[in-house]
N, C-alpha and C positions, 0 to 999 in steps of 0.2 A: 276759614274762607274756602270756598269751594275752586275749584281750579279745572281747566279744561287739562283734557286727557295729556298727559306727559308720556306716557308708556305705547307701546306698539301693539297691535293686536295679538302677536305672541306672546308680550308679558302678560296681555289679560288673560289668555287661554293658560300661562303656567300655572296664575293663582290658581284656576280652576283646576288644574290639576293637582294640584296639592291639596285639594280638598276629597276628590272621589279616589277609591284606593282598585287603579288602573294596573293590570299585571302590562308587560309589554307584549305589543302588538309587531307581527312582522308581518309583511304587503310586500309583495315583488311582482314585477311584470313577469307574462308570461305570454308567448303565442301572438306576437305584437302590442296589442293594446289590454289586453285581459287580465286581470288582476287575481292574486292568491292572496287570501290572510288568514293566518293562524297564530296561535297563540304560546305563548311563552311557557303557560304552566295550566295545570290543571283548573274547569271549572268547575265548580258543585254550587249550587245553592247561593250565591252570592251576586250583589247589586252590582250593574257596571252600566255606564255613561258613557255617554260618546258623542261627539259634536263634530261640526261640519268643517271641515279642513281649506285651509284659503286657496282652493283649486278651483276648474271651472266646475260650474254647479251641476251638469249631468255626471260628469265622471264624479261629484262628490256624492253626489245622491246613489249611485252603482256602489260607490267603496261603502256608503253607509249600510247600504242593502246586507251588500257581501258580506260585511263584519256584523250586522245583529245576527245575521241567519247562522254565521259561524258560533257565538255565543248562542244560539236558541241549541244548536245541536251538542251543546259542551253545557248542556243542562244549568247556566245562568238563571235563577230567581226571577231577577226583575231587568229588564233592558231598557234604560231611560235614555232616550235621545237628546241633546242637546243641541236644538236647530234655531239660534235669537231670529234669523229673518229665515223663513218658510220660504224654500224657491216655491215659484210659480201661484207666489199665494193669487196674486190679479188675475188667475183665469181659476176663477172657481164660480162664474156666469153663466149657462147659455151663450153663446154668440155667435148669432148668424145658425150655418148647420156647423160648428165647430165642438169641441168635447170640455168639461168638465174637467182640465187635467189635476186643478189639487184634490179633487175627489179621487181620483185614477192614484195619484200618491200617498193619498192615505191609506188606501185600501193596500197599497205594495210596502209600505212600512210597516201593518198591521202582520201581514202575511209572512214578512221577512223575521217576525219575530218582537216585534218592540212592544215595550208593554205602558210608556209613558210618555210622554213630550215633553219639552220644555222648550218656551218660544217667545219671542215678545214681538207685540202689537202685530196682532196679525191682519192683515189687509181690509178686512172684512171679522167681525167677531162671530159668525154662524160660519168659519169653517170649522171651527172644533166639532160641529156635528157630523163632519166629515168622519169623525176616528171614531172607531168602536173601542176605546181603551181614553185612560184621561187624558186629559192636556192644560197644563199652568201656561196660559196668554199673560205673563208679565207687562208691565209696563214702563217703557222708559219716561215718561212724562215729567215724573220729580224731579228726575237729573235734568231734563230742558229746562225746566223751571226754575230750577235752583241756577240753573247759569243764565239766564232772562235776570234773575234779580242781584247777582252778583257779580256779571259779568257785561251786563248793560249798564253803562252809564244814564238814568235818566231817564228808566222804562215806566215810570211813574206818569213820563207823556207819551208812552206811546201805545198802538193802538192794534189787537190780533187782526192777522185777515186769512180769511180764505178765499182760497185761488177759485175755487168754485163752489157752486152749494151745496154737492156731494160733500163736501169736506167742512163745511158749517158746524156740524157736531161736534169736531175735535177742536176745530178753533171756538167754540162756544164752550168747550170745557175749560179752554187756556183759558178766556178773558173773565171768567167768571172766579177761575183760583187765584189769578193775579187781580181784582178789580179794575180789569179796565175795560175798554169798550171793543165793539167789534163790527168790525167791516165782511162784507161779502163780497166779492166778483162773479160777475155773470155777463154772458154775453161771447162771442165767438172765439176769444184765447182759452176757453175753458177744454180741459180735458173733453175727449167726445166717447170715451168709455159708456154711459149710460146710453149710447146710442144704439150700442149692439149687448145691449145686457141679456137680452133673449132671442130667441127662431122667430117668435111672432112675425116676424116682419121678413120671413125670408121664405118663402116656398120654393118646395123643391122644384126644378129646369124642369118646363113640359115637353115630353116625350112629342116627335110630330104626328100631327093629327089630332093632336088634342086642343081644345080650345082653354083660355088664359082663365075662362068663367065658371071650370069644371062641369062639375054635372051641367046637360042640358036643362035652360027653364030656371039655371040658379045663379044670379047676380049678385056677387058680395062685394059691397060699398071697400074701396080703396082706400089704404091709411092717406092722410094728406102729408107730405113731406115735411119736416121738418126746416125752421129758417132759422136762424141763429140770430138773436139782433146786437147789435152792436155795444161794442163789451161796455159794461156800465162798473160803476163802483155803489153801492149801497152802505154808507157812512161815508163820515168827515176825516179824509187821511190828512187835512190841510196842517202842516207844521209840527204834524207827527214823528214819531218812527212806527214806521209798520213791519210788522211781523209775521212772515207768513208763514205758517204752518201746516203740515201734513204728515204721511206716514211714511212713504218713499219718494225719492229723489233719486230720478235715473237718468231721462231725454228731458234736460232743463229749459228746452226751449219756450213752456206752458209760463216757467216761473221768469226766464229775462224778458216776457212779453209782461207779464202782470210785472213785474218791475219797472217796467218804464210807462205803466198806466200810472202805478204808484206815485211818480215823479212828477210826473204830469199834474198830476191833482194834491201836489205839494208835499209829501212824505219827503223830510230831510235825511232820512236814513232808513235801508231797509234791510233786513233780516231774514233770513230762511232758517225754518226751526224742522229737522225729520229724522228720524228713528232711524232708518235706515237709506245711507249713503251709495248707494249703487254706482252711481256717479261714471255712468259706460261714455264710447265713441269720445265724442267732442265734449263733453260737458266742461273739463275744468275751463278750457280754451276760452268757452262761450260765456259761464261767469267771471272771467278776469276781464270780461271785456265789458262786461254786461254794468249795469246801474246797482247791481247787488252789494251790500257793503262785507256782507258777511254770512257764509254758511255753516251749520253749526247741525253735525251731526251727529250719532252714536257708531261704538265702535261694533257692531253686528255684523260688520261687513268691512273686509282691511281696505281699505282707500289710502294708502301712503304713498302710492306712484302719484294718485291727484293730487293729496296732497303739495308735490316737491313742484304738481306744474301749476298750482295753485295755491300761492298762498292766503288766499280767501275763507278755506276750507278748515275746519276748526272742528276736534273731535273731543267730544264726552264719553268718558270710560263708565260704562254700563257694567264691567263682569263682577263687581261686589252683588248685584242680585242674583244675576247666575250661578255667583256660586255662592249663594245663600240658599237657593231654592236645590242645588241638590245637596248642601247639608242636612236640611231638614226634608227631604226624601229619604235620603240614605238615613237617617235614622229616627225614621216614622216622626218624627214632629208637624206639626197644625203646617200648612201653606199660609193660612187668612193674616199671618202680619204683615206678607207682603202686599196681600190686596186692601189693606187698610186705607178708608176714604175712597172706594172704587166705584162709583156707582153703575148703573146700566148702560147710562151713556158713553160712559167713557171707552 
């Protein structure tokens, strides 16, 4: 029987450690906030790992920097990164006149030394062409699934949805491994991310004296605004359980709005299914208040303070693939049995 996560995100990262052969690492402040790391023993020619430490995420992305570039000059083989949630993978768009920052991260991981990734469900599957070096996008999906079918009482009536149509393809992979049906939400609770996915729509401020029309003599027809119509549900959640699923959960507000469309239109029970639990600011507050029955996340990210203010919050232990994927790194074995059954969409 498959069981939600028992252990802390430390015990998952110890198995991990007992599987990549880690010399010790020492990091001491120095000069207020600037960090020293060096190494315990000699490197030459040999594989090392290293994963994202449960700090905040710019000083963790700096310590990662710091330490492959330390292993890159202590002549290390191979430097495989172990990063399950990818900060800042959701700005890897155009938007507005704004930058590309997981392009900008890739490029300063690559730099810093690292020669591999290892990552799961990354926000978008076209940033692996961010990195000039491989990258295994793992999938937590199984482990959702397998607690969907063992851990739901009675999911045989209930029904995937997604929160919006952006996210149709991943809730269209759930209902199709589980057989069951699927619902869409549209309409103004939807995330507004595809609004600013590109510049197209933003020209730069005219300098004065210049006219809105540019060149003289040239008229270019105006985009028409955008209206959002009133959020609709596309299937029958009546007497259901609904299950919403996505890839992150951060500002829950998207998801207690589409829970209480849920309600409305008859779902007896409703579910949130995401990979990665970010879970900032207000969030647990607003699910223990919210129509949500139950959030069920992976451990990619330590959420145990929301946890204790939420007991809604329910975690799946994901690091048996992590640290499968660098056993068979660390000793050149195939990758392809953990993408067994993966298709393009997923």
């Amino acid at each position: 029987m498959h069981r939600a996560c028992q252990e802390d995100h430390g015990t998952a990262w110890r198995r991990l450690g007992k599987v990549g052969c880690l010399p010790r690492v020492q990091q001491r402040n120095q000069g207020g906030c600037e960090r020293v790391c060096s190494w315990s023993r000699h490197l030459y020619h040999s594989d090392h790992s290293k994963h994202n430490p449960a700090i905040d995420v710019n000083t963790a992305i700096m310590e990662l920097l710091v330490m492959a570039y330390a292993l890159k000059t202590n002549c290390a083989k191979n430097i495989i990164g172990v990063i399950p949630y990818f900060p800042y993978s959701k700005q890897c768009k155009m938007r507005k006149r704004g930058s590309i920052v997981c392009k900008l991260l890739a490029s300063m991981l690559a730099k810093a030394g690292l020669t591999h990734i290892i990552t799961m469900d990354l926000h978008q599957k076209e940033i692996q062409g961010f990195f000039s070096f491989p990258v295994d996008n793992l999938r937590a999906s199984p482990f959702l699934l397998q607690y969907i079918q063992e851990e739901i009482p009675d999911y045989r009536n209930a029904i995937i949805v997604a929160k919006s149509p952006s996210a149709a393809k991943r809730a269209q992979s759930y209902a199709e491994r589980l057989r069951l049906g699927l619902a869409v939400m549209h309409g103004e609770a939807q995330c507004s991310e595809s609004d600013m996915a590109d510049g197209r729509h933003s020209p730069p401020p005219m300098s004065s004296g210049r006219t809105t029309s540019g060149h003289p003599g040239l008229e270019l027809p105006l985009m028409m605004a955008k209206e959002k119509p009133p959020i609709t549900v596309v299937g029958d959640v009546g007497g259901r359980i609904a299950i919403i699923v996505d890839d992150i959960i951060d500002d829950v507000e998207d998801f207690v709005a589409a829970a209480e469309i849920l309600k409305e239109r008859g779902a007896y029970k409703i579910y949130i299914m995401a990979t990665h639990g970010l879970l900032s600011a207000e969030a647990p507050r607003l699910i223990e208040e919210s129509a949500i029955d139950e959030v069920v996340v992976t451990n990619t990210v330590p959420h145990e303070v929301q946890k204790l203010q939420c007991p809604k919050i329910k975690t799946v232990d994901v690091s048996m693939i992590l640290a499968e994927a660098i056993r068979r790194i660390h000793n050149g074995e195939s990758m392809a049995y953990l993408f067994r059954n993966i298709t393009v969409d997923d």
